[in-house]
C-alpha positions in Angstrom: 107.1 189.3 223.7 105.5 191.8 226.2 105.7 195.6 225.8 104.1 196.5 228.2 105.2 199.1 231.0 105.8 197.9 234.0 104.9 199.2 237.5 106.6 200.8 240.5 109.5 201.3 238.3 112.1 203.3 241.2 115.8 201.7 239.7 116.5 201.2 235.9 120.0 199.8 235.4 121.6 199.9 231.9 124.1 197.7 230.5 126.3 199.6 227.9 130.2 199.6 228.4 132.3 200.3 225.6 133.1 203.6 223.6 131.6 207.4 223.6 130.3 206.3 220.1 128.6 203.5 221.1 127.2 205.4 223.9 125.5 208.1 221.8 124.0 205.9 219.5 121.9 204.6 222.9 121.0 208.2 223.7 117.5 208.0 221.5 116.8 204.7 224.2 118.0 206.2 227.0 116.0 209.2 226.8 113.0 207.5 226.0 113.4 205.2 229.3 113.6 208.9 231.0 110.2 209.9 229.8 108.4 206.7 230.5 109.8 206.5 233.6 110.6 210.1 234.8 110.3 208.9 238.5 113.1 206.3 238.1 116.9 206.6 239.0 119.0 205.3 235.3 122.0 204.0 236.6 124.8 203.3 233.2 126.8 200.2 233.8 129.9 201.1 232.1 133.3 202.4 232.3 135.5 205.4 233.8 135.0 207.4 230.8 131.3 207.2 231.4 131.7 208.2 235.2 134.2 211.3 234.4 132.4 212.6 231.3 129.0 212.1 232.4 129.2 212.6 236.0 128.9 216.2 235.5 126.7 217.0 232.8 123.1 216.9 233.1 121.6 213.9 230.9 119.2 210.5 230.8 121.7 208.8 233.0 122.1 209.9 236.9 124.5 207.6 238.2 127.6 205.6 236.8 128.8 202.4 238.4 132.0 201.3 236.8 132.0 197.7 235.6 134.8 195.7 235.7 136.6 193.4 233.7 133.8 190.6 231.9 135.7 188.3 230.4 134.3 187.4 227.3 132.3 190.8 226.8 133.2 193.1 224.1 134.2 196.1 223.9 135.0 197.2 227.4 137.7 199.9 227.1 141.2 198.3 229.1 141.0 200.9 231.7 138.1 198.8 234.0 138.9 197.5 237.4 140.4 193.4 236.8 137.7 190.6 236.5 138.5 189.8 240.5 136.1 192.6 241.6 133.0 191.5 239.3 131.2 189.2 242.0 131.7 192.1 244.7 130.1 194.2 242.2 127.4 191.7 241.6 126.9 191.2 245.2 126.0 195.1 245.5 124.1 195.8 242.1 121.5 192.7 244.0 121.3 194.3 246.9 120.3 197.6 245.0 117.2 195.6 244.0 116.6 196.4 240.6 113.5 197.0 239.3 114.4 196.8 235.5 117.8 195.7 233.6 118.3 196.9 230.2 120.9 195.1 228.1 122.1 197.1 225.1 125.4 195.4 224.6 125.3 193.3 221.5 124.2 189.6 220.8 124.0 188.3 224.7 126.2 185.5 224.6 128.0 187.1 227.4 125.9 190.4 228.5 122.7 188.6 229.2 123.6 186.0 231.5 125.7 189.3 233.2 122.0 191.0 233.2 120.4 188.6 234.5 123.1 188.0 238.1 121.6 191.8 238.6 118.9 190.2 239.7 115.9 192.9 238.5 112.1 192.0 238.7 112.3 192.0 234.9 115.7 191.8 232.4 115.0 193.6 229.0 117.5 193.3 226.0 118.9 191.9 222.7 119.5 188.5 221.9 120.8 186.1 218.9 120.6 183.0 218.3 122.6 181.2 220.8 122.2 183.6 223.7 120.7 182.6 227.1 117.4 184.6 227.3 116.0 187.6 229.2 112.6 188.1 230.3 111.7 189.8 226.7 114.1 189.9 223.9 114.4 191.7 220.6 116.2 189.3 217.8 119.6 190.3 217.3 120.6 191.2 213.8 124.4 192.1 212.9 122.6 194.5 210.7 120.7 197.5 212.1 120.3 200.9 212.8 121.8 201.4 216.4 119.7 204.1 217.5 116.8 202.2 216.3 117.8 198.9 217.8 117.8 200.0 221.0 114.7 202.0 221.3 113.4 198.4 220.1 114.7 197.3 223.0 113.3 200.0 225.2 109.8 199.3 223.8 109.7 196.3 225.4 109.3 198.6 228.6 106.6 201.1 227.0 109.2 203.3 226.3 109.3 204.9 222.9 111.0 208.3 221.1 112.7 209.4 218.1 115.7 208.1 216.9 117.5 211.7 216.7 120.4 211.7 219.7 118.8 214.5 222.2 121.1 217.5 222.6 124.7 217.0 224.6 124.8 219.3 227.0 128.4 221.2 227.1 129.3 222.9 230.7 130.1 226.4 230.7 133.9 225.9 231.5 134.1 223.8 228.6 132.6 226.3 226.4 135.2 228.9 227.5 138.1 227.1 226.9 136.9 226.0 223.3 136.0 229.9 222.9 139.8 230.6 223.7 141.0 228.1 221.3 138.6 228.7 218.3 139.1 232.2 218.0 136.9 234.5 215.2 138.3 233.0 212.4 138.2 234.3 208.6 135.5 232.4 207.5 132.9 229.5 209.6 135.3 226.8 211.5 135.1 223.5 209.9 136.7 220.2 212.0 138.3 217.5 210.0 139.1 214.0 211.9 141.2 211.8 209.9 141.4 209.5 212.6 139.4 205.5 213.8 140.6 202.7 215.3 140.0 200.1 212.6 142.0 201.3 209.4 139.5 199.9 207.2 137.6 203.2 208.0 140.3 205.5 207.3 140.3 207.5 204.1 143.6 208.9 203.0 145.4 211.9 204.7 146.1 213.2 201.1 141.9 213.5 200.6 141.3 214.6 203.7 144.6 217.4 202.5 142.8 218.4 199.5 140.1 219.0 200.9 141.3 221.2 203.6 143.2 223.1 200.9 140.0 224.0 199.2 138.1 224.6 201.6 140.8 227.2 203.1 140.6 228.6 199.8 136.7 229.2 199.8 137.4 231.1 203.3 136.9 228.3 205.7 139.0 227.8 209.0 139.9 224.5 209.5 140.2 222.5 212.9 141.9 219.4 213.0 141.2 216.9 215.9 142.1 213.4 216.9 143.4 211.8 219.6 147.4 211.5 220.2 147.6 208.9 218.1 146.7 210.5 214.9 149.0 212.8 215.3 151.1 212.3 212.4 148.1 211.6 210.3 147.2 215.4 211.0 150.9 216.5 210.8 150.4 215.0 207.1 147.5 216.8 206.6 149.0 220.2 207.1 152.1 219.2 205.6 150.2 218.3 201.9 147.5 221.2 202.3 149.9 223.9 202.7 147.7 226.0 204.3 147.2 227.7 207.7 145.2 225.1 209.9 144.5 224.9 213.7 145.9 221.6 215.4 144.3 220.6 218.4 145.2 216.4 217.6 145.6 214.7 221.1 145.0 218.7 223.0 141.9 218.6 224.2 139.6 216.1 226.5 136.0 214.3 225.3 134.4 217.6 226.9 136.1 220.3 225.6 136.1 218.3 222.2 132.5 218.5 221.9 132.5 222.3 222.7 135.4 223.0 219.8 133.3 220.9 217.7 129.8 222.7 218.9 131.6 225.9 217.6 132.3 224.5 214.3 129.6 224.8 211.5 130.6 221.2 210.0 132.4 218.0 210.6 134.1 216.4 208.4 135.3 212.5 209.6 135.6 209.3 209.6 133.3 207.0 210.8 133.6 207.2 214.7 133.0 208.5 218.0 134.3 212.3 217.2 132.0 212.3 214.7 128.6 210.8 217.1 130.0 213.7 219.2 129.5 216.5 216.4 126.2 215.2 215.7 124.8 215.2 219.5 125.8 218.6 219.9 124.0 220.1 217.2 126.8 220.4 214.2 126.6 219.6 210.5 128.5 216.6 209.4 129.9 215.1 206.3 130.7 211.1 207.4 132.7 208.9 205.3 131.5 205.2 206.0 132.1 202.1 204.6 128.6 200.5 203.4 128.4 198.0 206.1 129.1 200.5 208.9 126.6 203.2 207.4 124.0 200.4 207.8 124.9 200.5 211.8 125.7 204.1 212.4 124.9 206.8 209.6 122.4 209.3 209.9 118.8 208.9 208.5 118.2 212.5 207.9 120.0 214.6 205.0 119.2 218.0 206.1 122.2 218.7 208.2 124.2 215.3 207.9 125.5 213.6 205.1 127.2 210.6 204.9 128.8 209.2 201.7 129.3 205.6 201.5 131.8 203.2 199.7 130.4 200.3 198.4 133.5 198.3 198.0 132.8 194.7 199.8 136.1 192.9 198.4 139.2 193.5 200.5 141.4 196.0 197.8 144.5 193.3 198.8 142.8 189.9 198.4 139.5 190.7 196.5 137.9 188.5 199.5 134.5 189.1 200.0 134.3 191.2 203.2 130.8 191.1 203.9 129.5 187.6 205.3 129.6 189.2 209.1 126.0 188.6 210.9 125.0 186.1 207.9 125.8 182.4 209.5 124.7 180.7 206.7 127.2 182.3 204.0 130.6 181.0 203.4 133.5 183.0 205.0 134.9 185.2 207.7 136.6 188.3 205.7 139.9 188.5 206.0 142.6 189.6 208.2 144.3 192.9 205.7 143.4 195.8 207.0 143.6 198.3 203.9 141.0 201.0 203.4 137.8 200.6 202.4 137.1 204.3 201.6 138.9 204.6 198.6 135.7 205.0 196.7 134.5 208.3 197.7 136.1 210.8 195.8 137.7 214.6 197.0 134.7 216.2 195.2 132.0 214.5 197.0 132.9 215.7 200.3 133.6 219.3 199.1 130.2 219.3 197.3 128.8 217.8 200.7 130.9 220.9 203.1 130.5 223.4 200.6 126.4 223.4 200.3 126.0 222.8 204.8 128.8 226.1 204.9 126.8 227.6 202.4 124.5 230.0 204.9 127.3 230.5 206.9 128.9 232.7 203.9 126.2 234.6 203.5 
């Protein structure tokens, strides 16, 4: 397994199609692929998101190409173009002539035989077990660090950095249209996202009330955000706080929702993308995770982020052990209830958490 750079590096192209989480946690990689090879154009395989949000910021990527439908590859949001157009894509990403092709999108069953049809002088990535093989390969472990995973990957190429996501940069319009709807408030602005796809990473609206509550009470002003479809969630919130919040749930896009949150002295969320987003713009977060997932995706420094972990592995419905995922040889798959798994981390953890990050900004 080589790590060695290699030469006349002019085109890097980057597998990595799913969500803006997912995306930040390859930052750390991507960057370091910048600095080894500052002379190289990065071009992101991924998905409209990726061409709209990042199209216009400066950053280690300089050119999106949308990929469509892989079947068989996942994540990919359900806006790509249809699986019809993937050989004409093919056909164009060989006669871009590649130098290098960097897979950081899972195992490989399905995204390293995809990296390899780019046809590159040398394919880079992850694979498990059963995956078709690249050039060089770093084992694939369910378990992992993300940001660390991939700058193992990387440093197949030479490439190396730290594992900290490098700043998001946040255009000036955005900037003025968060300033216009976080206005001085009485006390430091503090987001709360209640939202995440998979409800197993959902703490309870009436913990995430309480804690607005206090924290309104200490002198706080408190953001809400989340896409449209929390919006009841948040409605919840405000409704079992009884206090004065600020609603933007499902009013604002990814851009100006990393400016609001760049404004705000601390996140508190769940574990997903909003949250990535707070931390790549420089704000203090309080994360709730589930063990499993704080493995994967919580930060390794305490100073300005601090997750709090449940450590509750039996489903709260079935008592079925929910933790055999990436370990073939134990018996079991989970199960398919869909309850919270946050139930562990109590109200006074996360206002110890908020309350000592907001502590400077009271003084």
């Amino acid at each position: 397994m080589s790590a060695d750079p290699v030469d006349g590096v002019r085109r890097i192209a980057v597998l990595r199609c799913n969500a803006i989480g997912d995306y930040l946690m390859a930052t750390p990689a991507l960057a370091a692929l910048r600095a080894a090879y500052p002379a190289a154009e990065v071009t992101l395989l991924g998905a409209p998101w990726h061409a709209e949000f990042l199209g216009r910021r400066p950053g280690p990527v300089d050119r999106v190409w949308v990929l469509p439908d892989v079947p068989g590859l996942a994540g990919q949001p359900g806006d790509v173009p249809p699986a019809a157009e993937l050989p004409g894509f093919l056909a164009v990403a060989r006669a871009e002539r590649f130098d290098v092709a960097v897979q950081l999108h899972g195992g490989g069953g399905r995204s390293n035989p995809l990296v390899a049809e780019l046809g590159a002088r040398c394919a880079v990535g992850l694979r498990a077990a059963d995956a078709p093989p690249l050039d060089r390969t770093v084992p694939y472990r369910y378990y992992q660090p993300e940001a660390a995973r991939y700058l193992e990957v990387v440093g197949l190429l030479g490439a190396a950095g730290p594992a900290e996501y490098p700043e998001l940069a946040v255009t000036a319009d955005e900037r003025r249209v968060a300033v216009g709807l976080l206005r001085p408030g009485r006390g430091p602005w503090v987001a709360v996202h209640a939202g995440a796809t998979d409800p197993r990473r959902r703490w309870a609206a009436a913990r995430f009330a309480r804690v607005v509550e206090q924290l309104c009470r200490d002198g706080a002003s408190v953001v809400l955000t989340g896409a449209s479809g929390d919006a009841a969630t948040s409605r919840e919130i405000q409704d079992l706080a009884g206090v004065p919040v600020l609603d933007l749930t499902g009013r604002t896009g990814l851009g100006v929702l990393a400016a609001v949150l760049q404004r705000c002295a601390v996140m508190i969320s769940n574990d997903t993308g909003p949250l990535h987003l707070a931390r790549a713009v420089g704000t203090a977060t309080v994360g709730l995770y589930w063990c499993g997932n704080a493995i994967n995706a919580a930060p390794a420094t305490r100073t300005r982020h601090r997750p709090l972990l449940s450590w509750t592995v039996h489903c709260p419905e079935c008592g079925v052990d929910c933790t055999p995922a990436g370990h073939p040889h134990r018996a079991g798959e989970g199960c398919g209830h869909r309850p919270s798994f946050l139930g562990q981390i109590p109200v006074v953890e996360v206002l110890d958490e908020a309350r000592d990050l907001l502590a400077p900004h009271f003084r």
